[in-house]
Each structure stands twice: as C-alpha cells, then as structure tokens.
N, C-alpha and C positions, 0 to 999 in steps of 0.2 A: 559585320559579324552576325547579326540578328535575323538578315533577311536570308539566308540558306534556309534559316530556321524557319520561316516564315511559310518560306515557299516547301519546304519538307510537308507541312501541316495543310498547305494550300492542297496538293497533290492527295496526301492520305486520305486529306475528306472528300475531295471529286472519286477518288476510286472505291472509296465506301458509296457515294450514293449512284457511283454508277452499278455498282453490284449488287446495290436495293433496288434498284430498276430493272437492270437487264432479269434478277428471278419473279418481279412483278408479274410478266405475262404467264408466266406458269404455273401451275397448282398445282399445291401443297398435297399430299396425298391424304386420303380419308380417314386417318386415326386420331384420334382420340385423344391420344397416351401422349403424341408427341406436348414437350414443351413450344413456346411458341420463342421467338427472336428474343424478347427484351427478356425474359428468365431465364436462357441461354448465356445472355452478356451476363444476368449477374451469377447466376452458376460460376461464371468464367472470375467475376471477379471476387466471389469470395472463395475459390481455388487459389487462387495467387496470391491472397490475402492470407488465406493460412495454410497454405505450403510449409515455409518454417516451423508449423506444432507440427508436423512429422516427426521431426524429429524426438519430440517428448514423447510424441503418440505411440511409435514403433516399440521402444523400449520397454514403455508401458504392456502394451499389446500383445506382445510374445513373455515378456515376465509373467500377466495373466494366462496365457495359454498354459506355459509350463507347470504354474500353479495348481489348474487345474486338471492335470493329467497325469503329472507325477506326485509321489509319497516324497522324493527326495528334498530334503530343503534348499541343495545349491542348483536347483534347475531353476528356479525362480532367478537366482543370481545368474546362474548361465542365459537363460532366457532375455536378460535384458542388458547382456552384453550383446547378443545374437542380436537383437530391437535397436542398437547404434548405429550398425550399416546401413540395416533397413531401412532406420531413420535418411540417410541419404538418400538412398534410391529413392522411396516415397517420396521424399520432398522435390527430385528434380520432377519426378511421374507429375506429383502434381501441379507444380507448376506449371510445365507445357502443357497438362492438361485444361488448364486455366486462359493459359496462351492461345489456345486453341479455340475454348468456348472462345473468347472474347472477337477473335478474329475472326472466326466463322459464323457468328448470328444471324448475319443478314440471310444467309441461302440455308431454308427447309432442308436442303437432302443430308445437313451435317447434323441433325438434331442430338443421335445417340450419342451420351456421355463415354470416353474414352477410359475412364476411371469409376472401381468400384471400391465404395459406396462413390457418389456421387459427391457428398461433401462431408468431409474432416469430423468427425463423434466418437468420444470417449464407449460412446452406449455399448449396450453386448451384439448389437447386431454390427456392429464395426468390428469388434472383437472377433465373430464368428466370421465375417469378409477374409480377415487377413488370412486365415487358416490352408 
C-alpha cells in the first residue's frame, strides 16, 4: 500500500530536478523586477494558504466599496451580500493561482503572477484592486 506512494514522490522529485536542469542552460532574461524561483514557491504557497480568507475578504471588500460611493445605507448590506460569491470565485482564483506558483518555480519564463494584488490584504490598495 505504501510503496505506489513511494514511487508517486520517487517520480515528482526526478521530474522536478529534471526541469531545474533542463532551464539551467538558458538564461533568465535581463530584468530586474522578475522574482527569482524560491519567492515564486512561496508566493505560491502562501496563495494556497490563504485562499479560504477570500471569502471574508470579498464580502468585506465590496461592503467597503459600496460604503464609500453610496449615501444609501442598505448598499453596504447589498455590497456584502454581492462579496459572498465573489468570495468563491476569489478563493478558487487563488488557489490555482498558488497551484500554479508552486508548480511552475523552477522555469524563469512563468515568473508573472497570475493574480492581482499578488497576495491576500485587507489594505486600501486591495480594496482599490477589486474595483
């Protein structure tokens, strides 16, 4: 029972260091700005790690949007009924997006995040992303 398992992990990590080898002989293009491999994996892993605050987050998110653009007082409340959906969608986005860093680190040409902001924040500039 143990050794599929075994031989499952045997495989994932020969075809992880073949994939850090085979983009070895190539080079990375000349910017700057890219993240490099191991901030990639954790970008990826603290996307997966707070995927589920999506769903607080969304709710939150569009209640303050509405807050702040309407006079009415039940758009606040409508706003963070509208933030429960969205709370799903964001949360699967992020996660693949997390799925994604994690599995792609090793090869340069995957660097751009698939997801903005990049990681999960209450702040106002998360606030102004969702918009």
């Amino acid at each position: 029972m143990k050794r599929p398992v075994y031989q499952l992990m045997l495989i994932s990590f020969v075809c992880l260091l073949c994939g850090t080898a085979s983009g070895a002989d190539q080079a990375p293009p000349a910017q700057q700005d890219q993240p490099h491999g191991i901030q990639r994996l954790g970008r990826g892993v603290a996307n997966t790690i707070s995927s589920p605050l999506e769903l607080l987050a969304q709710p939150y998110a569009r209640a303050k949007y509405w807050e702040d653009r309407s006079t009415n007082q039940f758009a606040v409340l409508g706003g963070f009924f509208e933030g429960i959906p969205m709370g799903f969608v964001y949360f699967g986005w992020r996660l693949g997006a997390g799925f994604y860093d994690m599995f792609t680190f090793p090869y340069w040409c995957y660097d751009k995040s698939i997801i903005q902001p990049e990681y999960l924040s209450f702040s106002p500039e998360f606030l102004e992303a969702g918009d």
